[in-house]
FIVO-975397 format. One record per residue (C-alpha): x, y, z. Coordinates in steps of 0.05 Angstrom, whole numbers, plus 32768, in hexadecimal, padded with zeros to 4 digits. Example, Ala and Ser with C-alpha at 12.3 -4.5 7.8 and 13.67 -1.06 7.14 Angstrom:
2
80F67FA6809C/81117FEB808F/
//
This chain:
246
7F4F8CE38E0F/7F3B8D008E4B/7F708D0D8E84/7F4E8CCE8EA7/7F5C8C9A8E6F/7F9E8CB78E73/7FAB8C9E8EBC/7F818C5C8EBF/7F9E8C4A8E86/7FDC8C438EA1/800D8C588E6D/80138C9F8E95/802F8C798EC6/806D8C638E8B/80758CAC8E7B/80718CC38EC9/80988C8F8EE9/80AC8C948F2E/80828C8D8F6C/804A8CAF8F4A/80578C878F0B/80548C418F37/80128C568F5C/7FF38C5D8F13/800F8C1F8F01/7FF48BF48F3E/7FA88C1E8F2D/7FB58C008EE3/7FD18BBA8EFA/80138BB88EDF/80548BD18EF5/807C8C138EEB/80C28C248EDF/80DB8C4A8F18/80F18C858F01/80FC8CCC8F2B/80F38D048EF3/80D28D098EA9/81078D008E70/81228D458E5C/81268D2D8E14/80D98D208E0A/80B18D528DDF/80948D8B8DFC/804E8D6C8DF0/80558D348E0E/807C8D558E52/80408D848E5A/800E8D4E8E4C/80388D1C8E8B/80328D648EB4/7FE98D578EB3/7FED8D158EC8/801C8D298EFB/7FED8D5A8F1A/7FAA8D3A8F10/7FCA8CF38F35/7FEB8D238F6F/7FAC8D468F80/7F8E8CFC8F8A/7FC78CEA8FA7/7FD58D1E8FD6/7F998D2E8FF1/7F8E8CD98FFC/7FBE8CE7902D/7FAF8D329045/7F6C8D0D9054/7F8E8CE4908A/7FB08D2590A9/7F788D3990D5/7F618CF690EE/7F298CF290C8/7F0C8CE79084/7EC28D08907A/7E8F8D029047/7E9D8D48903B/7EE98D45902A/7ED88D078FFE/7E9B8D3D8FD6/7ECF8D6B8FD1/7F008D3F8FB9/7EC68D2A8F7A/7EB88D748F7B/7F068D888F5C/7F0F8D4F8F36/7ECC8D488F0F/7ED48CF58F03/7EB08CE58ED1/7E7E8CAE8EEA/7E968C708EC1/7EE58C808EE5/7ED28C8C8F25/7EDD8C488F3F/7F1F8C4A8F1F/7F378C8C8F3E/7F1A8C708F7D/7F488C3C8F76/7F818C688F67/7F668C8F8FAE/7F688C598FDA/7FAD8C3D8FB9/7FD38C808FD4/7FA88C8B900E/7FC28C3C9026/800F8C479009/80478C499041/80698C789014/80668CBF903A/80498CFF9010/80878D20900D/809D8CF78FD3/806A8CFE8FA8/806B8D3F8FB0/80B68D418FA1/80A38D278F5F/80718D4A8F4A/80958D8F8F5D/80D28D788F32/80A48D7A8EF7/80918DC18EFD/80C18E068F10/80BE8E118F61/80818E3C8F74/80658E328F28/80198E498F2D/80088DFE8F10/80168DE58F4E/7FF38E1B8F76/7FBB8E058F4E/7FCD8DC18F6E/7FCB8DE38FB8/7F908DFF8FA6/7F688DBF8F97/7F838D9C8FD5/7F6F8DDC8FFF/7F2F8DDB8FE2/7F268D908FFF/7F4E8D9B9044/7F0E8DD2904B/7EDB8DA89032/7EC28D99907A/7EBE8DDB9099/7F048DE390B3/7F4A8DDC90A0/7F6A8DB090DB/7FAA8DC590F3/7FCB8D8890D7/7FAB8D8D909B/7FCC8DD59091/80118DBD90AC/80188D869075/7FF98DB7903F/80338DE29059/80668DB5904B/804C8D9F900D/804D8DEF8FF9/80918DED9008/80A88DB28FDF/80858DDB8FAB/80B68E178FB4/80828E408FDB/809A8E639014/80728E78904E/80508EB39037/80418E968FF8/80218E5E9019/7FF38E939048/7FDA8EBF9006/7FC58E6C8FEC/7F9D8E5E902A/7F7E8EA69024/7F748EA38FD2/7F4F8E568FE2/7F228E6E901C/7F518E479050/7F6E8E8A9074/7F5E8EA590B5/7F268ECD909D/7F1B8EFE9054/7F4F8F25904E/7F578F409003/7F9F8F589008/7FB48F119022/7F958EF28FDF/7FB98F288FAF/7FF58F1D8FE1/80088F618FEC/80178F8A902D/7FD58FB69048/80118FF39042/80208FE28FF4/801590168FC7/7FE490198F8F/801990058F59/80308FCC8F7D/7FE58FB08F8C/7FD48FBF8F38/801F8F9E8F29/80108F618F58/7FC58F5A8F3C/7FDF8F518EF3/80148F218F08/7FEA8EF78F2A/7FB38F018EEC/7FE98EF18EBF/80088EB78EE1/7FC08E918EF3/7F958E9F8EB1/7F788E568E9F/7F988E4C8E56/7FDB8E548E78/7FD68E258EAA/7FBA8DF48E77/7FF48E008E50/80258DF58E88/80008DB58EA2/7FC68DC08EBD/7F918D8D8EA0/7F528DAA8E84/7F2C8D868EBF/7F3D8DC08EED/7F2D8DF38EC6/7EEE8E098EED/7F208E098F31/7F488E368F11/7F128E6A8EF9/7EF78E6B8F43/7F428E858F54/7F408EB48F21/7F048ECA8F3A/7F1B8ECB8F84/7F578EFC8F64/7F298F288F45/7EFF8F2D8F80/7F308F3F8FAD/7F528F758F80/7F0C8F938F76/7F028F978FC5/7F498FB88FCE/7F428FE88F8C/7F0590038FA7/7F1E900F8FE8/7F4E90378FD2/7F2690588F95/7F58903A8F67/7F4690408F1A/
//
């Protein structure tokens, strides 16, 4: 089953619990336990496979409400929004329902965001991957607002993403002040060639597809995360050259 029968199905929202887990619930039509973290006793499988639920229902979740942070939403945040998630045209009145669900809640983003970082280790690059797709919306019409960057901020730092982490994400998703390769590998202009090759197979390491899938990320993204990868190599290329690094 697809990672959308998952959610409209409603028995994610069992396994999630929570706000997150009462949002799927109300999309479904039945209630949710409230419940505030995933079971630690729950096989692995079945953790990574909630994970997925958790980050595919935050990214409609959060950016519902990111959408509301500049005033405004356009045509072209709401392509952008079909553009990451690839809804499969028999569920796209149900995640449209899910949208406007969280989009109308009282409940502020900060707690769903609270839940879905408990499910993963602060700064994990699953949840970049999560930054990334809400960045990727935020610029859908042409500029990232002001607002729109303040509550991505704060979201980033829920996350466990300090400052300058959050700066290389807006520079790896296209969202920086302008293109600026050393921002994307997020290394100094002044770093040496080891630490440039050192932080380039971190970040390699740490973003390559099949381990994000493993760690949570639903195969639904997969496409978002090759464009990063691609971003990564790009901007090591530029740099390498640069400095006639082998």
């Amino acid at each position: 089953m697809s990672i959308w029968g998952k959610i409209i199905g409603g028995a994610a929202g069992l396994a999630l619990g929570g706000p997150l887990g009462a949002l799927i619930g109300a999309a479904a039509g039945h209630a949710v336990d409230k419940m505030t973290t995933v079971p630690s006793e729950i096989p692995i499988d079945e953790e990574t496979a909630t994970r997925k639920v958790a980050f595919t229902i935050g990214v409609i979740v959060l950016s519902a409400k990111m959408a509301k942070a500049d005033g405004v939403v356009t045509r072209d945040e709401i392509a952008a929004f079909r553009e990451v998630f690839r809804v499969p045209p028999d569920e796209t009145r149900n995640v449209g329902r899910v949208w406007d669900l969280a989009r109308k809640d009282v409940a502020g983003f900060e707690v769903y965001a609270q839940q879905i970082a408990k499910l993963f280790n602060p700064g994990s690059p699953v949840l970049e991957e999560l930054l990334g797709s809400l960045l990727h919306i935020a610029k859908a019409d042409g500029v990232v607002h002001a607002n729109e960057v303040a509550y991505l901020e704060r979201i980033a730092e829920i996350f466990g993403f300090d400052h300058p982490a959050f700066q290389r994400l807006l520079s790896v998703y296209g969202a920086g002040p302008g293109d600026d390769p050393y921002g994307t590998l997020g290394v100094e202009p002044g770093a040496s060639n080891d630490q440039v090759k050192a932080t380039y197979r971190k970040l390699i390491r740490e973003n390559h597809p099949d381990r994000l899938i493993a760690e949570g990320m639903p195969e639904e993204f997969v496409r978002q995360a090759n464009d990063k990868m691609a971003a990564i190599n790009g901007a090591y290329d530029v740099v390498a050259k640069a400095r006639g690094m082998n």
